[in-house]
MIPADREN-791131 format. One record per atom (N, C-alpha, C, O): z, x, y; residue in one letter; residue number from 1; atom name. Coordinates in Angstrom, 1 decimal, decimal comma. Atoms other than C-alpha are relative to their C-alpha. Layout:
<tivos>
Z/X/Y/A/NUM/CA
...
</tivos>
This chain:
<tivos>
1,3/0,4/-0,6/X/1/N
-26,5/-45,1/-6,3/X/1/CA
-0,9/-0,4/-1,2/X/1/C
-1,0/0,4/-2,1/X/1/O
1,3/0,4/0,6/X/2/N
-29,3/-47,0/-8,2/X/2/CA
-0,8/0,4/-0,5/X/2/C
-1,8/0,5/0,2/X/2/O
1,4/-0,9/0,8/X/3/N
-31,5/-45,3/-10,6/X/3/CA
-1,3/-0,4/1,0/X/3/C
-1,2/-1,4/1,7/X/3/O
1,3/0,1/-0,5/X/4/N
-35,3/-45,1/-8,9/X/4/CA
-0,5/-1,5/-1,0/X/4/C
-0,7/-2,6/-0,5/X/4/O
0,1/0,7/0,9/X/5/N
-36,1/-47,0/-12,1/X/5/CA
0,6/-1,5/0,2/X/5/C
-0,1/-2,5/0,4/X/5/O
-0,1/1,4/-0,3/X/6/N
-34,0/-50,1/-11,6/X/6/CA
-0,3/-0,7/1,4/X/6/C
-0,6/-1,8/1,6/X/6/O
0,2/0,7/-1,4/X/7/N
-34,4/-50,6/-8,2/X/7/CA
-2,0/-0,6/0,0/X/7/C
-2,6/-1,5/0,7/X/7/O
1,7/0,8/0,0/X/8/N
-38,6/-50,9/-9,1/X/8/CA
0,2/-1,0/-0,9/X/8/C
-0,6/-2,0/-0,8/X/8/O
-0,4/1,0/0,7/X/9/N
-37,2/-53,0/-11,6/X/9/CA
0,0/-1,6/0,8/X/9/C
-0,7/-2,6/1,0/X/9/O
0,1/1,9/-0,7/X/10/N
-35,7/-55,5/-9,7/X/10/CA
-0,7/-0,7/0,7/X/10/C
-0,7/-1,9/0,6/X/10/O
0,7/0,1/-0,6/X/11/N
-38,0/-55,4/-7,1/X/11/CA
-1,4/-0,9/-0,5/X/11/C
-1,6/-2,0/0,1/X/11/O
1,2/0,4/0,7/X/12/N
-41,3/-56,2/-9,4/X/12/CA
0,5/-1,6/-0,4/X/12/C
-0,1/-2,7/-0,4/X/12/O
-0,1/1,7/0,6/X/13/N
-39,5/-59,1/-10,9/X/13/CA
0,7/-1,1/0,9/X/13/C
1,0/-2,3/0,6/X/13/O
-0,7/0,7/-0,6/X/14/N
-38,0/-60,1/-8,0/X/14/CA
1,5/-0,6/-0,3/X/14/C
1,8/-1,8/-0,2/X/14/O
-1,5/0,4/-0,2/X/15/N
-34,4/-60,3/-8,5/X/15/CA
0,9/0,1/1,0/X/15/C
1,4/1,3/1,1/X/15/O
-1,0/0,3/-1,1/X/16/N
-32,2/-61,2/-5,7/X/16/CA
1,2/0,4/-0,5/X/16/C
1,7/1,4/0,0/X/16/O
-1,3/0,2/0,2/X/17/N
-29,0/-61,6/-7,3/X/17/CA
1,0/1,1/-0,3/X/17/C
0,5/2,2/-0,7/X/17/O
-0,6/-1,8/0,4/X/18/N
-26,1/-58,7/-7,7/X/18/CA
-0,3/0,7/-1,3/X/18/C
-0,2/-0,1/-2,3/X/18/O
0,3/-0,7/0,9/X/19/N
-26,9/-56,5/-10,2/X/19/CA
1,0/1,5/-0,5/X/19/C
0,7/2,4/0,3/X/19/O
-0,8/-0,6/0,1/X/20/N
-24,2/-54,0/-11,6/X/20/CA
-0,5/1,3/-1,1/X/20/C
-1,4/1,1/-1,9/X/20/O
0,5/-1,0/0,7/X/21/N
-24,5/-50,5/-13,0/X/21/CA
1,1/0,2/-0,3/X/21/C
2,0/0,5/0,5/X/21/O
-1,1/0,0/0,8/X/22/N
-22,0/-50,2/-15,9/X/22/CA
0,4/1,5/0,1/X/22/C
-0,5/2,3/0,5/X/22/O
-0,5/-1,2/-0,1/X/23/N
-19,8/-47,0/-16,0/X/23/CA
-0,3/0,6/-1,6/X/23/C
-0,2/-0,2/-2,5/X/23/O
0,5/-1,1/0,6/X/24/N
-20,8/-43,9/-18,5/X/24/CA
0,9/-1,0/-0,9/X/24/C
1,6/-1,9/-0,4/X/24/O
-1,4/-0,2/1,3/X/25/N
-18,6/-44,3/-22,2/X/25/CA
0,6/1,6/0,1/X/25/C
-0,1/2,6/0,3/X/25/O
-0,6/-1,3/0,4/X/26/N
-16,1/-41,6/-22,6/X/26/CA
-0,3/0,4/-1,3/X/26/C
-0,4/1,6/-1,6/X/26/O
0,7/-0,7/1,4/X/27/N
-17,3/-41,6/-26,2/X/27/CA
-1,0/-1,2/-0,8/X/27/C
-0,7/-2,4/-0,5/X/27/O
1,1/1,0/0,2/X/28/N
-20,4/-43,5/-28,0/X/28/CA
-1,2/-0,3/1,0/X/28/C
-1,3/0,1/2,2/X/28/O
1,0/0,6/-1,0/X/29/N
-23,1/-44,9/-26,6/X/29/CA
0,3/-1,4/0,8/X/29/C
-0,3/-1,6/1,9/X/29/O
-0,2/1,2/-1,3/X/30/N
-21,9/-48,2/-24,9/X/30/CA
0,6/0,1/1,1/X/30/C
1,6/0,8/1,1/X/30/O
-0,7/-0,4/-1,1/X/31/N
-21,1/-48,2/-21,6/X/31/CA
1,3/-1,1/0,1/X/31/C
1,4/-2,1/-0,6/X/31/O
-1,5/0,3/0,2/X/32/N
-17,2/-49,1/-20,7/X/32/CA
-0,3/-1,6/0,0/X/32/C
-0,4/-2,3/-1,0/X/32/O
-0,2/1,8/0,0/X/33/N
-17,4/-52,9/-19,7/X/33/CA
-1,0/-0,3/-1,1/X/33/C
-0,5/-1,2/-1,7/X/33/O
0,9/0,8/1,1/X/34/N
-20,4/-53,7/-22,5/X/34/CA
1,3/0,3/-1,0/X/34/C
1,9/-0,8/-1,2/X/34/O
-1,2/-0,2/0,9/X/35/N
-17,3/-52,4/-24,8/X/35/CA
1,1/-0,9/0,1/X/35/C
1,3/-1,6/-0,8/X/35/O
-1,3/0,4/-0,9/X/36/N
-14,4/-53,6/-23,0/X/36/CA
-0,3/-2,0/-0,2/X/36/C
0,6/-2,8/-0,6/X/36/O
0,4/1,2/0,5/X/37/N
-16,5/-57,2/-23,3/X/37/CA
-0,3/-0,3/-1,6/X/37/C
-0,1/-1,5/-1,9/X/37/O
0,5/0,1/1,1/X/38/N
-17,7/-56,9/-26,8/X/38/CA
-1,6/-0,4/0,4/X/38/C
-2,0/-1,2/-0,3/X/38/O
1,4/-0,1/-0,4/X/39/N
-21,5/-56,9/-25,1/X/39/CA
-0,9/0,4/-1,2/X/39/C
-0,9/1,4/-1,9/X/39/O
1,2/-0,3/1,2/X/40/N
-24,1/-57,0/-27,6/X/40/CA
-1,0/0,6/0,8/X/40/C
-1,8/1,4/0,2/X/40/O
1,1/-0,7/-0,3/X/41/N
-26,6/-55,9/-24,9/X/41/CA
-0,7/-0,9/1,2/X/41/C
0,1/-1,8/1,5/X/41/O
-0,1/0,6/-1,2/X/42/N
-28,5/-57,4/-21,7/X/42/CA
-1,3/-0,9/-0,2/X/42/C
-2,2/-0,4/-0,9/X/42/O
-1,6/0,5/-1,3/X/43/N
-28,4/-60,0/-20,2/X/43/CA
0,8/-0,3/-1,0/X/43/C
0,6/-0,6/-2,2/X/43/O
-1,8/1,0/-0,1/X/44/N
-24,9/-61,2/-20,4/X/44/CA
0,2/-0,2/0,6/X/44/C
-0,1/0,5/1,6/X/44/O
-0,6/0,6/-0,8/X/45/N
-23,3/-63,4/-18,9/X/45/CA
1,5/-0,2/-0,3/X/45/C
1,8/-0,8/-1,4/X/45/O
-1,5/0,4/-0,1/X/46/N
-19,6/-63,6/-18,5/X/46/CA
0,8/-1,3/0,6/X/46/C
-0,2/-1,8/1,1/X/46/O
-0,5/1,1/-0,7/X/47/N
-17,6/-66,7/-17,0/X/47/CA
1,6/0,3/-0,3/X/47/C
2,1/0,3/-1,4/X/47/O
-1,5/-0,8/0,0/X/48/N
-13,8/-65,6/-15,8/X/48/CA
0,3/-1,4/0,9/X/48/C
-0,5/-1,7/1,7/X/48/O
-0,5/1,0/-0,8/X/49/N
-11,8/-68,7/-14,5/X/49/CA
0,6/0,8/0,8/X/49/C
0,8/2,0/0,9/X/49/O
-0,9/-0,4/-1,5/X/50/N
-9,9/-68,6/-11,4/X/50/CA
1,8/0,6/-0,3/X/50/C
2,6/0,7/0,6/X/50/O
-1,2/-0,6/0,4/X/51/N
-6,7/-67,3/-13,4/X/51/CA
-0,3/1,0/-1,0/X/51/C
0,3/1,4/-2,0/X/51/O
0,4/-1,3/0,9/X/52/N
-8,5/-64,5/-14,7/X/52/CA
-0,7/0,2/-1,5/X/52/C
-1,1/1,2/-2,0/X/52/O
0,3/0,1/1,5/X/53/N
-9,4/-65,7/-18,3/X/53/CA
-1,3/0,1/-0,5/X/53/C
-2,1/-0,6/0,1/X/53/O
1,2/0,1/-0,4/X/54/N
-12,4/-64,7/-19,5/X/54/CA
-0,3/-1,7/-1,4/X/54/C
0,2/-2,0/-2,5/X/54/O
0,4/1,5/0,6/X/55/N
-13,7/-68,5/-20,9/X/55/CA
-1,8/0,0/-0,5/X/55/C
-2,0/-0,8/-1,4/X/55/O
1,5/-0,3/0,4/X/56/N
-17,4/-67,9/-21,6/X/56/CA
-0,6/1,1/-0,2/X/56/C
-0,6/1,8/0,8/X/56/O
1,0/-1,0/0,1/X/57/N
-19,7/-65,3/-22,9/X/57/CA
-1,5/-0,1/-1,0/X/57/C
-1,4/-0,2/-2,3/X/57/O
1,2/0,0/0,2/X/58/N
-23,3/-65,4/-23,6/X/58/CA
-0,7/1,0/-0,4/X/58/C
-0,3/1,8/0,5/X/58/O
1,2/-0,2/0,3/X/59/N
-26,2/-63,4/-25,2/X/59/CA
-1,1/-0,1/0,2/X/59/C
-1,5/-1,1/-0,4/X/59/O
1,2/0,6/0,0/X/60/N
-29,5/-63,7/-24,2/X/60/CA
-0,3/-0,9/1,2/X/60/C
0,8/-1,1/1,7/X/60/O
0,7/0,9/-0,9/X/61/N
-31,2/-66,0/-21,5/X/61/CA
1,0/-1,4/-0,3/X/61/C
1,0/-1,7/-1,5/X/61/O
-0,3/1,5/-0,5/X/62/N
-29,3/-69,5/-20,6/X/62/CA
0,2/-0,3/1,4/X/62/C
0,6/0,2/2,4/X/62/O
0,4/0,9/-1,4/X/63/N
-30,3/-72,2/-18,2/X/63/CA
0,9/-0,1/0,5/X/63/C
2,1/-0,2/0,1/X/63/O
-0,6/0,4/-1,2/X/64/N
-29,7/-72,4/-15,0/X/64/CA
1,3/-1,5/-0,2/X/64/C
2,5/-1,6/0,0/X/64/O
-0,9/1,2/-0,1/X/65/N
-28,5/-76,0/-15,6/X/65/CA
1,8/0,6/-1,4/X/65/C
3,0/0,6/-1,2/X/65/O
-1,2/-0,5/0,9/X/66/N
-26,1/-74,7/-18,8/X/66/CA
1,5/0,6/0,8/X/66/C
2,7/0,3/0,7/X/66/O
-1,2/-0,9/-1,0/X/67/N
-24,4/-72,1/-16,4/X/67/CA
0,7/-0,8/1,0/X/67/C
1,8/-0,5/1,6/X/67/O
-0,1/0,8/-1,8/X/68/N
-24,4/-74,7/-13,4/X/68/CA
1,5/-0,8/-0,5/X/68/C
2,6/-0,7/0,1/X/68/O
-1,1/1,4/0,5/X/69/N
-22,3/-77,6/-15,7/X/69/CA
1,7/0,6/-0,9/X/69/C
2,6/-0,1/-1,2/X/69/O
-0,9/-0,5/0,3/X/70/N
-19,9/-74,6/-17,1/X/70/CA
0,5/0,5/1,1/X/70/C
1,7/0,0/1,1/X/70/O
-0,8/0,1/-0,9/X/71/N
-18,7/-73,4/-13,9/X/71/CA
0,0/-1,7/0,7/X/71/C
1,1/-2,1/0,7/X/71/O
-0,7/1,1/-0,7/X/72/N
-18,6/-76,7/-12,2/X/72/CA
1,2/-0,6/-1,3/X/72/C
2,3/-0,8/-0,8/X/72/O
-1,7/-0,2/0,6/X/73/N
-15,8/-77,3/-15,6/X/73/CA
0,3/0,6/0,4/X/73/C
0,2/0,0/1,5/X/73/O
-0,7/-1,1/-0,3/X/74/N
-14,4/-74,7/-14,7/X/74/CA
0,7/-0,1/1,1/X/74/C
1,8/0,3/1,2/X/74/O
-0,6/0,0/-1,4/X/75/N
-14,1/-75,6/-11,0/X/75/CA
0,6/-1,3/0,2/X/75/C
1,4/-1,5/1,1/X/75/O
-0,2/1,6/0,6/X/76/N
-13,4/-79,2/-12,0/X/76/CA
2,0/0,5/-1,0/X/76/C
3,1/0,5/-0,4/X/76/O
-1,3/-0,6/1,1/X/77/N
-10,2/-77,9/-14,7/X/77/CA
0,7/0,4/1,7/X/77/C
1,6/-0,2/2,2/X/77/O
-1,4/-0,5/-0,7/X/78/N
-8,8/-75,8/-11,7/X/78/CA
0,5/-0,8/1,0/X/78/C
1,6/-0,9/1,6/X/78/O
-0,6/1,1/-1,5/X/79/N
-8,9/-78,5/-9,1/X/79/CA
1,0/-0,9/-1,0/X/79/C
2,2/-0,6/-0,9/X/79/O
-1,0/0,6/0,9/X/80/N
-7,1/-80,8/-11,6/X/80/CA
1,1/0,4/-0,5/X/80/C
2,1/-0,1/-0,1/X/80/O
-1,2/-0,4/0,7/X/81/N
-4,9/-79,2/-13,6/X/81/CA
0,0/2,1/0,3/X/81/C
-0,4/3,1/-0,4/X/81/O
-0,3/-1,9/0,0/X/82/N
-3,9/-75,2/-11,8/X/82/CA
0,8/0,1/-0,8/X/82/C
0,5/0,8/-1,7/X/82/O
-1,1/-0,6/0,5/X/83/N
-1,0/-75,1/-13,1/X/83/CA
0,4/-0,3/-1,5/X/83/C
1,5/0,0/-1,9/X/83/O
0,3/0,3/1,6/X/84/N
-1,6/-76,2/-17,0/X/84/CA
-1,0/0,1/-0,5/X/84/C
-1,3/-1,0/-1,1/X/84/O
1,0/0,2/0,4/X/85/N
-4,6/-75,3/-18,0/X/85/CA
0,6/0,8/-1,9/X/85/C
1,3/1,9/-1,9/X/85/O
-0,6/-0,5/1,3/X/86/N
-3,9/-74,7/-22,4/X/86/CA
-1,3/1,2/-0,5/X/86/C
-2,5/0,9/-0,7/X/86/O
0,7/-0,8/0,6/X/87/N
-5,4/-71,7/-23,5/X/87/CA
0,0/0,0/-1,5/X/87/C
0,8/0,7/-2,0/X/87/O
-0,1/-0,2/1,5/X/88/N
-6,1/-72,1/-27,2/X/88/CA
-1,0/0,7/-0,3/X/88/C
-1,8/1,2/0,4/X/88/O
1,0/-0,5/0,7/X/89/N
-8,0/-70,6/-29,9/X/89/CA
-1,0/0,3/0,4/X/89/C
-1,3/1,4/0,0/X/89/O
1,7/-0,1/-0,4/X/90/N
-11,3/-70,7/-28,4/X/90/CA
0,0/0,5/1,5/X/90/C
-1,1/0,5/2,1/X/90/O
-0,1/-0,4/-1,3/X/91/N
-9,9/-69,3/-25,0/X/91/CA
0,8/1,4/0,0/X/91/C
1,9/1,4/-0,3/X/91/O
-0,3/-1,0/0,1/X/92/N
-9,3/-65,7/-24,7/X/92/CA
1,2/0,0/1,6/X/92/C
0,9/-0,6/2,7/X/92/O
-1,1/-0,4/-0,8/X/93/N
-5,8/-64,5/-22,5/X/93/CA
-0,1/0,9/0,9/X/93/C
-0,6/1,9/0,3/X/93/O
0,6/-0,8/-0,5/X/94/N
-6,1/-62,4/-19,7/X/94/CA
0,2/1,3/-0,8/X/94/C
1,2/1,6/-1,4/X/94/O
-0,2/-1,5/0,6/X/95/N
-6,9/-58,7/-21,0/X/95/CA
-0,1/0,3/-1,5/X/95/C
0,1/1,4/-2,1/X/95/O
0,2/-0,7/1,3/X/96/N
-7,5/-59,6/-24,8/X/96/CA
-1,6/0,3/0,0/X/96/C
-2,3/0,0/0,9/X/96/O
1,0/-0,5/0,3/X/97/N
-10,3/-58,3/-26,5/X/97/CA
-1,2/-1,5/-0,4/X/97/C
-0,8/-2,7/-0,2/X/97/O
1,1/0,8/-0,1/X/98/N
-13,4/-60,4/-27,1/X/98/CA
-0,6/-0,7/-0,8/X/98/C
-1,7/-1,3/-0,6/X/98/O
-0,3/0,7/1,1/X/99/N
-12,7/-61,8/-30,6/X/99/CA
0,3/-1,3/0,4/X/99/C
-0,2/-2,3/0,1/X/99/O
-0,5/1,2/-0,2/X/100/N
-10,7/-64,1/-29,1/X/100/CA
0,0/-1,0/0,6/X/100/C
0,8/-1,9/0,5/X/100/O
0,8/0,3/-1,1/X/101/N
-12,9/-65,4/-26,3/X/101/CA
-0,6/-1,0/-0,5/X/101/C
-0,5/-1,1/-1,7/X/101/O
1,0/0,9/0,7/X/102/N
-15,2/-68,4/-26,9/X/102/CA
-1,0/0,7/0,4/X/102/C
-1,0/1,3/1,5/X/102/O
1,1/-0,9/0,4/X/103/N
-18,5/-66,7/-27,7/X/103/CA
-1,1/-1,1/-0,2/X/103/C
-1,3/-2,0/-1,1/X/103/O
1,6/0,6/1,2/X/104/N
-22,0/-68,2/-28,0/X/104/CA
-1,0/0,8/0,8/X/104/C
-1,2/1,1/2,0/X/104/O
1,1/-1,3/-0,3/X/105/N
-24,8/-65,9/-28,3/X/105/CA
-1,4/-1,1/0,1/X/105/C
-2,5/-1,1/-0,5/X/105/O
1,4/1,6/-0,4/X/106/N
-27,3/-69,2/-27,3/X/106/CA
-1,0/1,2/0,4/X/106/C
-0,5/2,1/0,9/X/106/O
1,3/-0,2/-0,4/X/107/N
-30,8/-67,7/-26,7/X/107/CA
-1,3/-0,9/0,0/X/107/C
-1,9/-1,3/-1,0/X/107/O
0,6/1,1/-0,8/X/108/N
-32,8/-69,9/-24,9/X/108/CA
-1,3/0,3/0,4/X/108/C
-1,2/1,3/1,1/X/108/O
1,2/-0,7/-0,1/X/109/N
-36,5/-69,5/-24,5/X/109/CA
-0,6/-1,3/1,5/X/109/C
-1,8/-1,2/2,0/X/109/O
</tivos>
């Protein structure tokens, strides 16, 4: 259930959108997925193609339009090419860690 606290949260600022409450750490202070992602802290945004990879991760505030023109690649790549899409360097595999991910910590005012 919802801390009292975020739910006035979202409420005040008006957020619609899903909002997720990360699970405890077994040790440390980060909670499991900010780890599990390499999360530096909130927001984040993630972007997981349709074959599970995660392909984007963000830092900080980015535009609507930014996010809009990375999933539509994204949905553009799987209509084109399902069955070849090349995972290199700058494209993390499902399940590795977050080194290997393309990363931009863009903060956008």
């Amino acid at each position: 259930q919802m801390p009292v606290s975020l739910v006035a949260f979202l409420h005040e600022y008006r957020i619609g959108f899903p909002v997720a409450i990360d699970a405890a750490a077994d040790t440390g202070d980060m909670p499991k997925t900010m780890t599990a992602y390499g999360m530096q802290g909130t927001p984040t945004l993630v972007l997981i193609d349709s074959k599970g990879y995660l392909r984007a991760h963000h830092f900080g505030h980015v535009s609507d339009l930014k996010v809009g023109a990375e999933i539509m690649a994204l949905m553009l790549e799987a209509k084109t090419e399902p069955n070849s899409v090349d995972y290199g360097k700058d494209q993390a595999e499902p399940g590795s860690n977050h080194e290997r991910c393309f990363a931009s910590n863009d903060q956008q005012d």
